[in-house]
C-alpha positions in Angstrom: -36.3 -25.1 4.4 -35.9 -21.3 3.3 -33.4 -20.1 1.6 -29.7 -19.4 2.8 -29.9 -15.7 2.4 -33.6 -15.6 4.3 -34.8 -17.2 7.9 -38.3 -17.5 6.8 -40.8 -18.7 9.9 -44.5 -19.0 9.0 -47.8 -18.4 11.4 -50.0 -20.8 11.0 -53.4 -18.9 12.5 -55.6 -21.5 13.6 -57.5 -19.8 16.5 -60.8 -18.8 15.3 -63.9 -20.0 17.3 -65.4 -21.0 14.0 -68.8 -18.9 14.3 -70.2 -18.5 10.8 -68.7 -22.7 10.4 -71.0 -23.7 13.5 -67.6 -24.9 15.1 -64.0 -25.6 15.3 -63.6 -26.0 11.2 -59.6 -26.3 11.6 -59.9 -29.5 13.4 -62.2 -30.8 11.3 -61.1 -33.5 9.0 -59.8 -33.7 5.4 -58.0 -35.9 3.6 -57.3 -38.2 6.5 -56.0 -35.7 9.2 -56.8 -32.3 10.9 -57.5 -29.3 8.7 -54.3 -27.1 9.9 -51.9 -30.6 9.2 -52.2 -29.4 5.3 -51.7 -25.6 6.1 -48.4 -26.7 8.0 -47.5 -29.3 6.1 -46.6 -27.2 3.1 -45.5 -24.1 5.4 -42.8 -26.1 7.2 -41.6 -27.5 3.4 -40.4 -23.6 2.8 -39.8 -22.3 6.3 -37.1 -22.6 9.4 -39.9 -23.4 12.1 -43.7 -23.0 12.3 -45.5 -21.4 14.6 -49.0 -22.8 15.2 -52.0 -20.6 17.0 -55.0 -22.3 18.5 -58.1 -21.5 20.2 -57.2 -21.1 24.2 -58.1 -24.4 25.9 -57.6 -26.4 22.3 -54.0 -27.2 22.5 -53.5 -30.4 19.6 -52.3 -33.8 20.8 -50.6 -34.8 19.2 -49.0 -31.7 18.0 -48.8 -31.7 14.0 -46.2 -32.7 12.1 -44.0 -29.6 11.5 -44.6 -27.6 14.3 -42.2 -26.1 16.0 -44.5 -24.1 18.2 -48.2 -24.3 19.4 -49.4 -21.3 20.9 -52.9 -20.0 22.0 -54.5 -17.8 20.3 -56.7 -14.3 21.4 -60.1 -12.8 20.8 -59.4 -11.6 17.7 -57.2 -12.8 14.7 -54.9 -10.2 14.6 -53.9 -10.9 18.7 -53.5 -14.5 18.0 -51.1 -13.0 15.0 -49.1 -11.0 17.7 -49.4 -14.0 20.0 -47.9 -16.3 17.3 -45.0 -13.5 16.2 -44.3 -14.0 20.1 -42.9 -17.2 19.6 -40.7 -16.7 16.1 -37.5 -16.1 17.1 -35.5 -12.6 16.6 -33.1 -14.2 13.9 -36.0 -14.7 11.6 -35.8 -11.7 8.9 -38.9 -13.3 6.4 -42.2 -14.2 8.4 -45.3 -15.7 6.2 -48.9 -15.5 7.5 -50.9 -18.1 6.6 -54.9 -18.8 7.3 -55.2 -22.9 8.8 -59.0 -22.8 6.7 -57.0 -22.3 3.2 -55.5 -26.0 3.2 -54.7 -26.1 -0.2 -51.9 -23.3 -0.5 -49.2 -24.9 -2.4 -45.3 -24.9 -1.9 -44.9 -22.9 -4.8 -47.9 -20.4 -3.7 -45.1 -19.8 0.0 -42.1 -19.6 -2.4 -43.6 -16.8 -5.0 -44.9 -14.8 -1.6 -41.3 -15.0 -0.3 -39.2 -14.7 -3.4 -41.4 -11.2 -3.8 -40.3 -10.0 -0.1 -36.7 -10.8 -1.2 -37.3 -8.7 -4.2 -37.6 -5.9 -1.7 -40.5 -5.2 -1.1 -42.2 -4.9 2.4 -45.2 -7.3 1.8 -46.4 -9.7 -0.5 -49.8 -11.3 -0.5 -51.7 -13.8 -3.0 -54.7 -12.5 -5.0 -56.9 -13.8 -7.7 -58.9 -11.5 -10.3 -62.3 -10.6 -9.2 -64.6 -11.7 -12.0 -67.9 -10.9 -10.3 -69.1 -7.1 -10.6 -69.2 -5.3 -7.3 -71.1 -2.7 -5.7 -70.4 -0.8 -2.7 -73.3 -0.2 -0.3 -74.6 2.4 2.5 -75.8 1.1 5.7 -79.2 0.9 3.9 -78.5 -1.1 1.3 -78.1 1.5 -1.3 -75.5 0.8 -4.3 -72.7 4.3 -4.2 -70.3 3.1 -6.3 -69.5 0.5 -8.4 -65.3 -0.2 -8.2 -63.5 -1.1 -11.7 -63.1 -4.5 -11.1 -60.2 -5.0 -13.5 -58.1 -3.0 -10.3 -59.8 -5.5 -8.2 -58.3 -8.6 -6.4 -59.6 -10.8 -4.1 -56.2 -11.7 -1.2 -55.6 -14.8 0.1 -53.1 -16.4 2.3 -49.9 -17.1 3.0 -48.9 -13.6 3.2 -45.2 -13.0 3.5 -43.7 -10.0 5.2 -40.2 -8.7 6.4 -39.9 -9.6 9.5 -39.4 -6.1 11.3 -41.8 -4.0 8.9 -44.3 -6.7 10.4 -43.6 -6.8 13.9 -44.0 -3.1 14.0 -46.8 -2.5 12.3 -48.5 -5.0 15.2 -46.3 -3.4 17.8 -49.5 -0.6 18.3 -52.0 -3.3 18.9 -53.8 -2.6 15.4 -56.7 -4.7 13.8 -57.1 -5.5 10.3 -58.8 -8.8 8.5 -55.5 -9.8 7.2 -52.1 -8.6 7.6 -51.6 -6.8 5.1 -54.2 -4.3 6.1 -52.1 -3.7 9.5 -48.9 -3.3 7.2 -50.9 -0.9 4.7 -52.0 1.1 7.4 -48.5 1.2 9.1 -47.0 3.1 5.2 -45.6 -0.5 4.0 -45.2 -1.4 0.1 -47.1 -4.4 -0.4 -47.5 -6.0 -3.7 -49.4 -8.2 -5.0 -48.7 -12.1 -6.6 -50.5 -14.3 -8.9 -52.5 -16.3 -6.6 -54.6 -20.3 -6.6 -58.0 -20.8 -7.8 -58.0 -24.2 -5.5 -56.7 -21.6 -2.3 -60.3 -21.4 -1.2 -60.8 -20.4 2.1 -62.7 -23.3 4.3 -65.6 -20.5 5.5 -69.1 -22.8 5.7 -69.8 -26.5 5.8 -70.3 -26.4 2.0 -66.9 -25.6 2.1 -65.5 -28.3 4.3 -67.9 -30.6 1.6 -65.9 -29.0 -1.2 -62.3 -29.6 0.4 -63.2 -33.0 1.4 -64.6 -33.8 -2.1 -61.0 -32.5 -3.9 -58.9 -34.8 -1.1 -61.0 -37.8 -2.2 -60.8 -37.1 -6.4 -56.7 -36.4 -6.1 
């Protein structure tokens, strides 16, 4: 439950058709149960209800633990966003984002996210340093820059956002790969918080092989 000063609601996205996974990778199971069950179970532990967005036609049953909504998603992630903001209620002045394939956000990972927002800033998203050294590339292939990677950080979710600053920034229809792009581009303050090594995003089936193995060594 979220603090007294805060209703905090999280969006559990969940609607991807799973292209580059070969399938439907947030039903797929770890640990005993669904995918999306660990995503929600530590998002309602932190949050007033929890809104969760599935592919259309691939409504849960039962519904997950948690859940206070299921909606359907849309053909892209950020309408199944603006689908799932549909259903979090007007009173809720702290909504988190978070992605269904990262089923290993932890409790404290939502509370840092949303203590940050209460701080006062607009945004605050999860990232870890990048340690790799990256180039930026033309459409041929052809290195143009290579970005200080110490300024670098690679964003996870949950993604925590006051609630109005994000509803308007969607309120134009606007894409992004996360959220906080959409904010970004709206003028919001985002910040930045000390994110999880074990947050890995569930993206191939070497993945899946990777989350099941850590649910079976814990």
């Amino acid at each position: 439950m979220s603090a007294p000063s805060h209703s905090v609601w999280t969006v559990i996205v969940a609607g991807g058709s799973g292209q580059r996974f070969g399938g439907l990778k947030q039903f797929q199971d770890v640990g005993g149960k669904p995918m999306m069950a660990w995503a929600v179970e530590s998002a309602q532990q932190v949050s007033d209800g929890v809104v969760l967005v599935v592919p259309a036609g691939q409504l849960p049953s039962p519904t997950p633990n948690g859940v206070t909504h299921v909606v359907e998603g849309g053909s892209s992630r950020s309408e199944s966003v603006r689908r799932g903001l549909g259903a979090v209620p007007d009173t809720a002045t702290v909504i988190c984002v978070h992605d269904a394939a990262r089923p290993f956000a932890t409790v404290s990972l939502f509370e840092r996210v949303i203590e940050a927002v209460g701080n006062g800033v607009d945004a605050a998203i999860p990232g870890i340093a990048v340690t790799d050294t990256v180039k930026e590339v033309d459409e041929a292939g052809r290195v143009v820059a290579t970005p200080n990677r110490a300024a670098l950080r690679a964003v996870q979710t949950p993604q925590a956002f006051v609630a109005n600053v994000l509803r308007a920034a969607h309120a134009g229809g606007a894409e992004g790969t996360d959220d906080a792009a959409v904010v970004e581009a709206a003028g919001g303050y985002v910040v930045v918080v000390e994110g999880e090594q074990d947050n890995r995003k569930v993206t191939t089936p070497d993945d899946l092989v990777w989350a099941q193995q850590k649910m079976s060594n814990s």
